[in-house]
MIKEPA-534594 format. One record per residue: x, y, z of N, C-alpha, C, CB in turn; residue in three letters. Coordinates in nm, 2 decimals. Glycine has a CB too. Layout:
# residues N
{npx->X npy->Y npz->Z capx->X capy->Y capz->Z cpx->X cpy->Y cpz->Z cbpx->X cbpy->Y cbpz->Z rest->ALA}
...
# end
This chain:
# residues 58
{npx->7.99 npy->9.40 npz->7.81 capx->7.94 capy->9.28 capz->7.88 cpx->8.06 cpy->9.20 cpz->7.93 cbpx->7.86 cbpy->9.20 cbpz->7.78 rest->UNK}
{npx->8.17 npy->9.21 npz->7.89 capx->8.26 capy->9.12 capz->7.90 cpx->8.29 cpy->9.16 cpz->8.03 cbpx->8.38 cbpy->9.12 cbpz->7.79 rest->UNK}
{npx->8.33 npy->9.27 npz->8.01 capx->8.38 capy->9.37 capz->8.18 cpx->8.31 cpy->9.36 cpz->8.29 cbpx->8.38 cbpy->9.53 cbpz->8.17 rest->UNK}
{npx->8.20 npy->9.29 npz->8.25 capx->8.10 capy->9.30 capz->8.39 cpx->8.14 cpy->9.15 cpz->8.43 cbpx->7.89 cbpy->9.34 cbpz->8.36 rest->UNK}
{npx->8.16 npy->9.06 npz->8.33 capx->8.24 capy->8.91 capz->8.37 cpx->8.35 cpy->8.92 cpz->8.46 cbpx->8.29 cbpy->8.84 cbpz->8.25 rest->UNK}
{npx->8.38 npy->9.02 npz->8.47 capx->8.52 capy->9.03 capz->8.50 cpx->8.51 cpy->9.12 cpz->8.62 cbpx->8.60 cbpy->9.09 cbpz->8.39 rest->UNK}
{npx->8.42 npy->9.23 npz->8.63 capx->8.44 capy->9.29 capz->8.75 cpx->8.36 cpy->9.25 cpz->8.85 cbpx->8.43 cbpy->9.41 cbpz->8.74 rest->UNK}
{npx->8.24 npy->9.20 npz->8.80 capx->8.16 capy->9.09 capz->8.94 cpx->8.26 cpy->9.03 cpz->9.03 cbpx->8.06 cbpy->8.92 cbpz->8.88 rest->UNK}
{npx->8.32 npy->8.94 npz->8.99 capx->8.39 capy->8.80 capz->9.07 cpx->8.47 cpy->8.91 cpz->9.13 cbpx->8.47 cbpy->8.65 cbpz->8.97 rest->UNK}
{npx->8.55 npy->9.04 npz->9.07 capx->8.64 capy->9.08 capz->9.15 cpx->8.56 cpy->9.15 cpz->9.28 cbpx->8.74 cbpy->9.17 cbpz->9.08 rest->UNK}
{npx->8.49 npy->9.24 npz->9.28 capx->8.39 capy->9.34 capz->9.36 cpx->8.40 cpy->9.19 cpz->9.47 cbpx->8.20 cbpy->9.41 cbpz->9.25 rest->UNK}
{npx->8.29 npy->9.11 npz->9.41 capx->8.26 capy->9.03 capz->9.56 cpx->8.39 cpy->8.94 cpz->9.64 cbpx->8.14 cbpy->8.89 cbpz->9.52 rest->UNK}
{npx->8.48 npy->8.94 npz->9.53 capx->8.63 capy->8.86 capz->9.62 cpx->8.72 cpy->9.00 cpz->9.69 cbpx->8.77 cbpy->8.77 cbpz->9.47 rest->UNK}
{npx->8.69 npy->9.09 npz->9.67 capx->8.70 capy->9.24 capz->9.76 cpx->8.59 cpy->9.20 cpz->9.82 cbpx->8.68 cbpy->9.40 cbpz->9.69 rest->UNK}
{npx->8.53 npy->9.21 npz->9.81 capx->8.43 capy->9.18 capz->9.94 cpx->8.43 cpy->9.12 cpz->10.07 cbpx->8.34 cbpy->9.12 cbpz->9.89 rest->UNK}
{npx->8.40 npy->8.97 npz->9.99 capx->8.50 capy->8.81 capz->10.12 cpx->8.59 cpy->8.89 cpz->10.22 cbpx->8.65 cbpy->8.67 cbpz->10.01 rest->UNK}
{npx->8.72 npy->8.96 npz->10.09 capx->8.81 capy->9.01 capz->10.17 cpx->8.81 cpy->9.09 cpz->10.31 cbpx->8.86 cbpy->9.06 cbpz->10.10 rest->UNK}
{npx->8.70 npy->9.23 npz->10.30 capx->8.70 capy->9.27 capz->10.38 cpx->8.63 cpy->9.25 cpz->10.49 cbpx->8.70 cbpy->9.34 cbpz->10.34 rest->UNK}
{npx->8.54 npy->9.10 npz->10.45 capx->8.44 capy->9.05 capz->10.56 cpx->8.53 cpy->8.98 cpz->10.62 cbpx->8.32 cbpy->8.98 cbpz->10.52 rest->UNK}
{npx->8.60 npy->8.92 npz->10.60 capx->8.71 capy->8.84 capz->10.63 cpx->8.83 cpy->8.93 cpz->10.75 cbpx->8.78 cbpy->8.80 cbpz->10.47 rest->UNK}
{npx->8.88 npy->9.04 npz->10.67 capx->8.96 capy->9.16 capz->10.80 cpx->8.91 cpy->9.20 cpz->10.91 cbpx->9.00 cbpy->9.29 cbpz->10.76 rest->UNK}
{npx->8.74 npy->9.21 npz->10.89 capx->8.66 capy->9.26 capz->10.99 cpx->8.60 cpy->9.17 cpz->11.08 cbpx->8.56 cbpy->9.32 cbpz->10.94 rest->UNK}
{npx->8.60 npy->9.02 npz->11.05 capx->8.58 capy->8.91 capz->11.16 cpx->8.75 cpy->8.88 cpz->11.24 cbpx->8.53 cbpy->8.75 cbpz->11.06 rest->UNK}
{npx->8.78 npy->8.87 npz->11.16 capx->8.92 capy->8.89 capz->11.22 cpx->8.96 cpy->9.02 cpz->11.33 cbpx->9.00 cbpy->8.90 cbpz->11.10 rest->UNK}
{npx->8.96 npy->9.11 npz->11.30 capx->8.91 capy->9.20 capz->11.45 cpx->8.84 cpy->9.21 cpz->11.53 cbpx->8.88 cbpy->9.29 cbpz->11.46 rest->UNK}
{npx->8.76 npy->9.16 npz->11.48 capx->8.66 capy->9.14 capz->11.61 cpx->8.71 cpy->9.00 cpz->11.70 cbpx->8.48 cbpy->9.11 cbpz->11.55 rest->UNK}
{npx->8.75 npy->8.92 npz->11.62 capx->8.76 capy->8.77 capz->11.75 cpx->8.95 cpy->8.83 cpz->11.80 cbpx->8.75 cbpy->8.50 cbpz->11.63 rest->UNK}
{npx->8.99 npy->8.94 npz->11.74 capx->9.16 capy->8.93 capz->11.78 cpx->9.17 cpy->9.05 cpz->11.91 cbpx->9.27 cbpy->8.99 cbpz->11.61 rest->UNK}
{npx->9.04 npy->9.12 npz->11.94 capx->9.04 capy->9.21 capz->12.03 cpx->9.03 cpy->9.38 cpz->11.96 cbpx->9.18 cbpy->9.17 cbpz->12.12 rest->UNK}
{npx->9.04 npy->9.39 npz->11.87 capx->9.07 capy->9.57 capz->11.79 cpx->8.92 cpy->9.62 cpz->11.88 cbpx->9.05 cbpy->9.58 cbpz->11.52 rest->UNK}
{npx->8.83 npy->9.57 npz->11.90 capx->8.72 capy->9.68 capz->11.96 cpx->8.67 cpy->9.66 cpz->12.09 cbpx->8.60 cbpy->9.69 cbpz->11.87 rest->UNK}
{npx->8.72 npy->9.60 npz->12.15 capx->8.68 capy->9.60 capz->12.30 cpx->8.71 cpy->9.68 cpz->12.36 cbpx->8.72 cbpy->9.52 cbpz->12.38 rest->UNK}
{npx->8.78 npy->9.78 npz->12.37 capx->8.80 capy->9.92 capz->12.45 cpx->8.81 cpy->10.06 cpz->12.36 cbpx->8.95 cbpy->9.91 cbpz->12.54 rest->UNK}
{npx->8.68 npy->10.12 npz->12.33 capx->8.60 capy->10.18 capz->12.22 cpx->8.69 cpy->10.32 cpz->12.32 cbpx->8.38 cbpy->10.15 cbpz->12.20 rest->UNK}
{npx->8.62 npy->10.32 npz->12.43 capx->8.66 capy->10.46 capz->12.53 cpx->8.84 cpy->10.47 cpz->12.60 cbpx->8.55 cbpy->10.44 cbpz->12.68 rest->UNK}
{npx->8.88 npy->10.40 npz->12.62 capx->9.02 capy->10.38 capz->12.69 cpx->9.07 cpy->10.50 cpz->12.60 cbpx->9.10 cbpy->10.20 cbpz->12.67 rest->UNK}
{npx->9.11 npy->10.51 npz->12.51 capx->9.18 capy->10.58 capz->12.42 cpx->9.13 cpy->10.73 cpz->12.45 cbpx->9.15 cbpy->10.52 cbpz->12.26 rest->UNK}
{npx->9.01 npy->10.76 npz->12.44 capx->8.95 capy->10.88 capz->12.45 cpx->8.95 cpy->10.96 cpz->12.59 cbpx->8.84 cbpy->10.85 cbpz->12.42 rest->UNK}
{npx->8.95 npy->10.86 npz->12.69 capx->8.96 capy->10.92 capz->12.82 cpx->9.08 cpy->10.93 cpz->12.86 cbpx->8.89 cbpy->10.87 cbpz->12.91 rest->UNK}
{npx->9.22 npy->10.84 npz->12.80 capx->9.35 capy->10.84 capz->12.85 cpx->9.38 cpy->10.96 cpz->12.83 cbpx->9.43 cbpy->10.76 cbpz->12.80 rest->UNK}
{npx->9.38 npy->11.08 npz->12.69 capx->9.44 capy->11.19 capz->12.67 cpx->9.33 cpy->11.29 cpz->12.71 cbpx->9.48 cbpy->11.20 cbpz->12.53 rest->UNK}
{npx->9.29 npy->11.26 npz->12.81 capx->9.19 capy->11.38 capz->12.91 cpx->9.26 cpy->11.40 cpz->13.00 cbpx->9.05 cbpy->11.35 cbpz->12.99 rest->UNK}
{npx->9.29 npy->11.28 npz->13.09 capx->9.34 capy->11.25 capz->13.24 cpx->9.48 cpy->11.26 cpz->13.22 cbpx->9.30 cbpy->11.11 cbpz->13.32 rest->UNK}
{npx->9.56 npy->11.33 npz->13.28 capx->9.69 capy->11.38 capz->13.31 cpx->9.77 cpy->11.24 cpz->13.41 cbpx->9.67 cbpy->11.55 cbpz->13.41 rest->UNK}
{npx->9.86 npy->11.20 npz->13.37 capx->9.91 capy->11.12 capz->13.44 cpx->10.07 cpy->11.16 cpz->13.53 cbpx->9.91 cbpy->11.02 cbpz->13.33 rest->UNK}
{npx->10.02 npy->11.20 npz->13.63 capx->10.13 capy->11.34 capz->13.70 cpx->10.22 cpy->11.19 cpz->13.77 cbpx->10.02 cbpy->11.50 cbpz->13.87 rest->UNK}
{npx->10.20 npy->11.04 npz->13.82 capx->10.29 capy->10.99 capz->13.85 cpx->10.42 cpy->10.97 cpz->13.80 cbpx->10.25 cbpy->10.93 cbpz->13.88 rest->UNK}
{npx->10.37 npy->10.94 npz->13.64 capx->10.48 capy->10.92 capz->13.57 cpx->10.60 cpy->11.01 cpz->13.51 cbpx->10.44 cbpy->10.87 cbpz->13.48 rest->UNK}
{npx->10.54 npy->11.15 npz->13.54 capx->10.63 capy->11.25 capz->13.51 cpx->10.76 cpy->11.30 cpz->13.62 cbpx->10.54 cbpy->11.35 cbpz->13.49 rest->UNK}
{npx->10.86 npy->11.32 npz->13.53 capx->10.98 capy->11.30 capz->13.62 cpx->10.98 cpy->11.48 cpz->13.77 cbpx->11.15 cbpy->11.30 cbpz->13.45 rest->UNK}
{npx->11.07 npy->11.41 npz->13.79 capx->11.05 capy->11.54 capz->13.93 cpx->11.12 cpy->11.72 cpz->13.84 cbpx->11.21 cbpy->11.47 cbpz->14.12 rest->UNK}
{npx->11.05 npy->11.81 npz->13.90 capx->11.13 capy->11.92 capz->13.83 cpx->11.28 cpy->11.99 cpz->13.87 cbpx->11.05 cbpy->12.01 cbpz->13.84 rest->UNK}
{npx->11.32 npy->12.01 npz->13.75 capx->11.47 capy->12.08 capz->13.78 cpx->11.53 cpy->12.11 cpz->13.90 cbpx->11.49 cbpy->12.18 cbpz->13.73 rest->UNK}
{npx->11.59 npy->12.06 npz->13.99 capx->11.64 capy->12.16 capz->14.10 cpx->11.55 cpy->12.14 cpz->14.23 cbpx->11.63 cbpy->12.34 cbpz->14.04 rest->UNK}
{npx->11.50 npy->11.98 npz->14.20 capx->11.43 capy->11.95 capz->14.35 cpx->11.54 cpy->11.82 cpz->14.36 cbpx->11.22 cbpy->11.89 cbpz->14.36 rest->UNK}
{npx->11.56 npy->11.78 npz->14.49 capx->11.58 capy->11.66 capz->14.52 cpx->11.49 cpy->11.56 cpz->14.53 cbpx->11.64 cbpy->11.66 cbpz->14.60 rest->UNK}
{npx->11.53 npy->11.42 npz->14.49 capx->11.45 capy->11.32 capz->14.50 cpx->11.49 cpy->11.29 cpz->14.66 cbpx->11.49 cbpy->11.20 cbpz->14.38 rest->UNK}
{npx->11.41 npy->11.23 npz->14.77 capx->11.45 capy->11.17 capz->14.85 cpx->11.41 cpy->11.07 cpz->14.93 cbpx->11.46 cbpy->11.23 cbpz->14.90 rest->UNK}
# end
């Protein structure tokens, strides 16, 4: 019985906590661009890649 005095208050102050990290992402921006990520490593980004060996730049 004692232990349950003891592990209540902690469980729900873990709790607070993580309700607390997860409001905090949300108003700091972490989920506004769900897709960006997913479609960047589809699409090949050929501008930024340097020219090949043995061409001139001109």
């Amino acid at each position: 019985m004692e232990t349950l005095l003891m592990l209540i208050p902690v469980a729900l102050i873990l709790g607070l906590l993580g309700l607390v990290g997860f409001l905090w992402s949300l108003r700091s921006g972490q989920f506004d661009d769900m897709d960006g990520a997913a479609q960047r490593i589809l699409f090949d980004d050929d501008d930024d890649a340097p020219p090949p060996p043995g061409r001139r730049q001109e």
